[in-house]
N, CA, C and O atoms as CSV, one atom per row, in Angstrom:
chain,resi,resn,atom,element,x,y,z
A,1,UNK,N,N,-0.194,10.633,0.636
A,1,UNK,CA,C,0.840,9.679,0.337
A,1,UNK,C,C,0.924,9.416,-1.166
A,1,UNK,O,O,1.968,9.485,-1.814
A,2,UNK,N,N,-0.418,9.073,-1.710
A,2,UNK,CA,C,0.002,9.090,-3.413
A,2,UNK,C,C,0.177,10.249,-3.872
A,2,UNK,O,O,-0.006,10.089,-5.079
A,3,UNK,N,N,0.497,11.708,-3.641
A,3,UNK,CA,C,1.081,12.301,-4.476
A,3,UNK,C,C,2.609,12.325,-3.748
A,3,UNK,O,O,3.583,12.335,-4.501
A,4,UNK,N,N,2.767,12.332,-2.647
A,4,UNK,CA,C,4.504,11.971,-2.330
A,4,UNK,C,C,5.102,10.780,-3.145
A,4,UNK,O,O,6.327,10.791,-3.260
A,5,UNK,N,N,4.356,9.667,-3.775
A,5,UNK,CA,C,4.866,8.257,-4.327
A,5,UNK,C,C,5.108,8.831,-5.924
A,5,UNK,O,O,5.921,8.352,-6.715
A,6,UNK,N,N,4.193,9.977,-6.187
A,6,UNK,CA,C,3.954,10.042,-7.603
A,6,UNK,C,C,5.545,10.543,-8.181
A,6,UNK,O,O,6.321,10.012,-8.976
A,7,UNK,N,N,5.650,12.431,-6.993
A,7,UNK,CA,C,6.593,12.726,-6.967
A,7,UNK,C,C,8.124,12.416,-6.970
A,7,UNK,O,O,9.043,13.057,-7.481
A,8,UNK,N,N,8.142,11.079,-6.150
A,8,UNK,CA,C,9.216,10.246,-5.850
A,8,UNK,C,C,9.762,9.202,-7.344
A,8,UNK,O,O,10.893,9.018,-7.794
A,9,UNK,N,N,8.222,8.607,-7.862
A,9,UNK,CA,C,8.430,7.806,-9.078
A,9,UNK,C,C,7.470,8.529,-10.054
A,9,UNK,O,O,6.434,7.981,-10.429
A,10,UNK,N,N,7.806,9.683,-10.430
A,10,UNK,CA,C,6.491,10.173,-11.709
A,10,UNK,C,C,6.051,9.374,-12.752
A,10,UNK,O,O,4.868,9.548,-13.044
A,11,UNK,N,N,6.729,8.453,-13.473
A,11,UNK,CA,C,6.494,7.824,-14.901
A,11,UNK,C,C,5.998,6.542,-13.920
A,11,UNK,O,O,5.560,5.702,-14.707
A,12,UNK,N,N,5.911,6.175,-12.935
A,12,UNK,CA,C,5.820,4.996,-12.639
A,12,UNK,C,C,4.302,4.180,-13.410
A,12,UNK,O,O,3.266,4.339,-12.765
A,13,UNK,N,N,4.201,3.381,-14.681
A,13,UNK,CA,C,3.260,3.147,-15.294
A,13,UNK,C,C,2.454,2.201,-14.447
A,13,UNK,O,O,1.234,2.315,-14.567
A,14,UNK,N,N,2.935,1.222,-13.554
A,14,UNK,CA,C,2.636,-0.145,-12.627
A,14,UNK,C,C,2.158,0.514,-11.683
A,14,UNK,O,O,1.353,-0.325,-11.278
A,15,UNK,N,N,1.985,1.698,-10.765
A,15,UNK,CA,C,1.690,2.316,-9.754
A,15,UNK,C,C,0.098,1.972,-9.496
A,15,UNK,O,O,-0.628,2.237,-10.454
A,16,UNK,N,N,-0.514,1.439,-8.379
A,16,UNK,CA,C,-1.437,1.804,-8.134
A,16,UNK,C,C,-2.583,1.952,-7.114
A,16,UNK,O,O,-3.029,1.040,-6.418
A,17,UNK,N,N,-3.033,3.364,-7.130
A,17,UNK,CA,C,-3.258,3.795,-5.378
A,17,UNK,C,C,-4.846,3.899,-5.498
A,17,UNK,O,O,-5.379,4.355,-6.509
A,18,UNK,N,N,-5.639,3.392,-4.269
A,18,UNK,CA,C,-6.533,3.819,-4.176
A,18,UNK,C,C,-6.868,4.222,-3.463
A,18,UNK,O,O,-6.043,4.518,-2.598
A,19,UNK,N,N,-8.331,4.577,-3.207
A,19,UNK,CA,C,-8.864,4.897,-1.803
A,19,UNK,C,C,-10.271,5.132,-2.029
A,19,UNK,O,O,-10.829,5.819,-2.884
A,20,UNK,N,N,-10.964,4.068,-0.622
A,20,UNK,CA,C,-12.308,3.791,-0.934
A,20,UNK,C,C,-12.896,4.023,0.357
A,20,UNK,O,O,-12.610,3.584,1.470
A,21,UNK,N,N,-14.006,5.016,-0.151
A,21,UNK,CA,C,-14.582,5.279,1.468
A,21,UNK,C,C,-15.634,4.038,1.433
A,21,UNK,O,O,-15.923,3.179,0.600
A,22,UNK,N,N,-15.993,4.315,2.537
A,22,UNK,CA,C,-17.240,2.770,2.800
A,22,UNK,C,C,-16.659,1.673,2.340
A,22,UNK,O,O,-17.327,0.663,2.118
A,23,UNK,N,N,-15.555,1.716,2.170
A,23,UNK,CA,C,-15.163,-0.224,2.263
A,23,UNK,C,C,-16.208,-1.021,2.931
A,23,UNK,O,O,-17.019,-1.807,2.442
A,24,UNK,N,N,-16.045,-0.703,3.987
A,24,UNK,CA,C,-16.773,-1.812,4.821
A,24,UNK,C,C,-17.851,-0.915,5.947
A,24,UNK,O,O,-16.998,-0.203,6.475
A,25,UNK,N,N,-18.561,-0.705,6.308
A,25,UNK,CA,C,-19.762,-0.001,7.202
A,25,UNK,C,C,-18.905,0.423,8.578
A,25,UNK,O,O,-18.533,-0.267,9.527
A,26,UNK,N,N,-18.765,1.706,8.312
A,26,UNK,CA,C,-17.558,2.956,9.619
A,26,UNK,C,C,-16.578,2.886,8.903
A,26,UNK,O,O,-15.738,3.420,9.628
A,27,UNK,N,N,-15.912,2.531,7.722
A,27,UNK,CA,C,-14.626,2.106,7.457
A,27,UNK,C,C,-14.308,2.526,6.395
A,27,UNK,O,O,-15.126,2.606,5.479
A,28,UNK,N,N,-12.596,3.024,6.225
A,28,UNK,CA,C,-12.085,3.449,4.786
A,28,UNK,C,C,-11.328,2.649,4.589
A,28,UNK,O,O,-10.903,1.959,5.517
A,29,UNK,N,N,-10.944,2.494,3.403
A,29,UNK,CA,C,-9.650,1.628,3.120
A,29,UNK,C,C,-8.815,2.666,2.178
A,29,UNK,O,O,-9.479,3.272,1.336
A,30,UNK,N,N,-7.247,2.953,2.258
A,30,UNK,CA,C,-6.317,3.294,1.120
A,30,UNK,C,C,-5.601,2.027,1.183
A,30,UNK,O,O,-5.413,1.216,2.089
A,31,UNK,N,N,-5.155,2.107,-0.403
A,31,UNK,CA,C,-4.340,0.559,-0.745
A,31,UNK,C,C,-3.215,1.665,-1.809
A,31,UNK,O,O,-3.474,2.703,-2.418
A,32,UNK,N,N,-1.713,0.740,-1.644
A,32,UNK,CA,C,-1.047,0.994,-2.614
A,32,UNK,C,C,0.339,0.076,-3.165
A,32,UNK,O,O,1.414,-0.201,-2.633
A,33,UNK,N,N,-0.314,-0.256,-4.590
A,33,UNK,CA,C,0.761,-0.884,-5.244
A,33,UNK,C,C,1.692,-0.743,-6.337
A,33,UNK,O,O,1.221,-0.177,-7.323
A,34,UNK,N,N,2.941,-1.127,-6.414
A,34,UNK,CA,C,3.794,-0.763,-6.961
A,34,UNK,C,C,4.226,-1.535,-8.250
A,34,UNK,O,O,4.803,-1.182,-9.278
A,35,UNK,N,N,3.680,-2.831,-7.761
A,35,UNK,CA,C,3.288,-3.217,-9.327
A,35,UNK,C,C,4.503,-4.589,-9.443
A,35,UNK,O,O,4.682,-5.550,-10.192
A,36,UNK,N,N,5.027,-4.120,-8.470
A,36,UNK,CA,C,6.809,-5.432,-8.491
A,36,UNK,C,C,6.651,-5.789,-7.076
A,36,UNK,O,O,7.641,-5.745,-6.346
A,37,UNK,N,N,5.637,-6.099,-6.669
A,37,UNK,CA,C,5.676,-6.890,-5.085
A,37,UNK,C,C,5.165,-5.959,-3.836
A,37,UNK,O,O,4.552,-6.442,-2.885
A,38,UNK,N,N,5.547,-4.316,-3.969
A,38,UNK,CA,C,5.362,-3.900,-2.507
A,38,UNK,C,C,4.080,-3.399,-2.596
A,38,UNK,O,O,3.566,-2.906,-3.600
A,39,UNK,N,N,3.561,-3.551,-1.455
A,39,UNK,CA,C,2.488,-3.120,-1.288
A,39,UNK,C,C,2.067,-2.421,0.280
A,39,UNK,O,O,2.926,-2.478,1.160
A,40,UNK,N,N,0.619,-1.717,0.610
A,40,UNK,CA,C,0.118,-1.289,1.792
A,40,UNK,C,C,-1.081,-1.108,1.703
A,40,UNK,O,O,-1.552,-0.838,0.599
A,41,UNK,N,N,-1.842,-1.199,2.748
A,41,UNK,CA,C,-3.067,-1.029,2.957
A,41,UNK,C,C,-3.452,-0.271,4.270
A,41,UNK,O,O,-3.053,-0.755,5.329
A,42,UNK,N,N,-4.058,0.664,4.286
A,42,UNK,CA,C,-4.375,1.420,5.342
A,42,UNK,C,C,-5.663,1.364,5.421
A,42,UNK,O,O,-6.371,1.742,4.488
A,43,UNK,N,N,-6.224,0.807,6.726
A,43,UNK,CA,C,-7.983,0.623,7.050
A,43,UNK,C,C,-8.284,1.712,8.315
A,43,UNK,O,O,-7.805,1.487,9.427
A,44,UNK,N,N,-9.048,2.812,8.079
A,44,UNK,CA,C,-9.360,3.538,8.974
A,44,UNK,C,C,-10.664,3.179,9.416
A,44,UNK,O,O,-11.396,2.411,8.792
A,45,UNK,N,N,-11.083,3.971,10.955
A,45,UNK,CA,C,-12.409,4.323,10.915
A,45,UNK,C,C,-12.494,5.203,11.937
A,45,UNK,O,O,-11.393,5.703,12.171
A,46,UNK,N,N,-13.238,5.537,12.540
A,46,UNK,CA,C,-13.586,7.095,13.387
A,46,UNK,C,C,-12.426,6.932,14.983
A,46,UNK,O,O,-11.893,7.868,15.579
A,47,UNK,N,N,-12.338,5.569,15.287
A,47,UNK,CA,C,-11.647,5.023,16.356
A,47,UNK,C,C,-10.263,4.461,16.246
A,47,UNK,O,O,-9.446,4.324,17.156
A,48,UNK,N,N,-10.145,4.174,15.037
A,48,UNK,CA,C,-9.069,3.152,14.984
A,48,UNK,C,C,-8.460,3.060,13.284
A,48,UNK,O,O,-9.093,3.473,12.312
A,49,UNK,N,N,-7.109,2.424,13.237
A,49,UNK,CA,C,-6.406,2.574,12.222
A,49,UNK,C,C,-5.794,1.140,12.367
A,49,UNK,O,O,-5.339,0.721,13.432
A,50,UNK,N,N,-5.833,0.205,10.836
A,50,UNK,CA,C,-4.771,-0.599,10.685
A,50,UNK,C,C,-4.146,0.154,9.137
A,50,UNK,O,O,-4.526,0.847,8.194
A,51,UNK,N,N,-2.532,-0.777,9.851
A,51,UNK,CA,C,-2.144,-0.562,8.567
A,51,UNK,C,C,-1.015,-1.998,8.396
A,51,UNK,O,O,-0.523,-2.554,9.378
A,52,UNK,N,N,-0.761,-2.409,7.006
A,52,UNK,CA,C,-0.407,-3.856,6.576
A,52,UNK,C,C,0.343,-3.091,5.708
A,52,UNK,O,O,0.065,-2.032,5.147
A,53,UNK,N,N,1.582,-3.947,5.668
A,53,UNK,CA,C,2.850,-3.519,5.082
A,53,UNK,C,C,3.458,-4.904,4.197
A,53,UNK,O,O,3.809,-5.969,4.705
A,54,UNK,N,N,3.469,-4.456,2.341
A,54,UNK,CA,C,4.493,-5.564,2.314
A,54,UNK,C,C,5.803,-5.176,1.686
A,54,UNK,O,O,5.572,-4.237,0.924
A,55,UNK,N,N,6.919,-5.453,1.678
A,55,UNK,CA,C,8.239,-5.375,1.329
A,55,UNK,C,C,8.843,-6.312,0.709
A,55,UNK,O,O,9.777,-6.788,1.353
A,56,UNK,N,N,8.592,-6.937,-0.704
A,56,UNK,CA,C,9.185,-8.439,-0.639
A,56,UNK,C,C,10.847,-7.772,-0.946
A,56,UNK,O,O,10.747,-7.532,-2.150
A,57,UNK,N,N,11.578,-7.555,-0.744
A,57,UNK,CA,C,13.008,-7.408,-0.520
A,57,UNK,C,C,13.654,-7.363,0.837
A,57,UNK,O,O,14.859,-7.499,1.049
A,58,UNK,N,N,12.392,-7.084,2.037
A,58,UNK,CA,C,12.494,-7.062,2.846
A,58,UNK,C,C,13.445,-8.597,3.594
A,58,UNK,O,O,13.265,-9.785,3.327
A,59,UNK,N,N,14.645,-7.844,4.770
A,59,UNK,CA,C,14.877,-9.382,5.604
A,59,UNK,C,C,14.059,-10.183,6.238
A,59,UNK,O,O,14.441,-11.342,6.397
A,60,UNK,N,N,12.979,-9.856,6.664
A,60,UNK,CA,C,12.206,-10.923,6.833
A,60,UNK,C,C,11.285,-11.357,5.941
A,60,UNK,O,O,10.298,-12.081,6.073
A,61,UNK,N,N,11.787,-10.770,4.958
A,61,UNK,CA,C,9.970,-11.543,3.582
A,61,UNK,C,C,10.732,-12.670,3.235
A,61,UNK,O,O,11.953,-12.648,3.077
A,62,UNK,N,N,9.873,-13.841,3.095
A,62,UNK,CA,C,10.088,-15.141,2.706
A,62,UNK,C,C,10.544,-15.270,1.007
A,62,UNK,O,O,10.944,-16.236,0.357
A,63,UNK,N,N,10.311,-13.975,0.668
A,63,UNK,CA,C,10.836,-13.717,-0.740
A,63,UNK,C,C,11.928,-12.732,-1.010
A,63,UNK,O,O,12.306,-12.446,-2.146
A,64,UNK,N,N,12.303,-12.345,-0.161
A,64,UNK,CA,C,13.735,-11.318,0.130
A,64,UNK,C,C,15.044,-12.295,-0.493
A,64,UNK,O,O,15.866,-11.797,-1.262
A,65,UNK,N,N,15.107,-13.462,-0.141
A,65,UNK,CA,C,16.628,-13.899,-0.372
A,65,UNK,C,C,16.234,-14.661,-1.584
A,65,UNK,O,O,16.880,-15.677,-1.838
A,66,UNK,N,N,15.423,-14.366,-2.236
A,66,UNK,CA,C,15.349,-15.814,-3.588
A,66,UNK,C,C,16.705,-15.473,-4.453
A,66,UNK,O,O,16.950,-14.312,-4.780
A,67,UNK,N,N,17.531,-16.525,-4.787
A,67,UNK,CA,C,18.636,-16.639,-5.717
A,67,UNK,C,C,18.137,-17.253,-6.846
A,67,UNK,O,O,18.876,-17.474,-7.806
């Protein structure tokens, strides 16, 4: 995924992706931010996957309609 984001925004200077094995004991974490609000986090482990999504432009983000 961060080289599809890189490709998509190359100069992007605010970009920033990580990925950390052993986050937490069985567990990986990738994180990625964009530097102007959006963000994701992907938590793996041998069984199971979360993943957390943010969009603030999004219609339901509480920060989508600010005037």
């Amino acid at each position: 995924m961060t080289l599809l984001e890189f490709l998509v925004v190359p100069d992007s200077e605010y970009l920033l992706c990580t990925f950390t094995p052993g986050w937490r004991l069985g567990r990986d974490l990738a994180t990625r931010d964009n530097g102007g609000g959006d963000d994701y986090a992907i938590a793996l482990s041998e069984s199971a996957g979360l993943i957390r999504c943010f969009y603030h432009e999004s219609r339901v983000s509480p920060y989508g309609n600010d005037e």
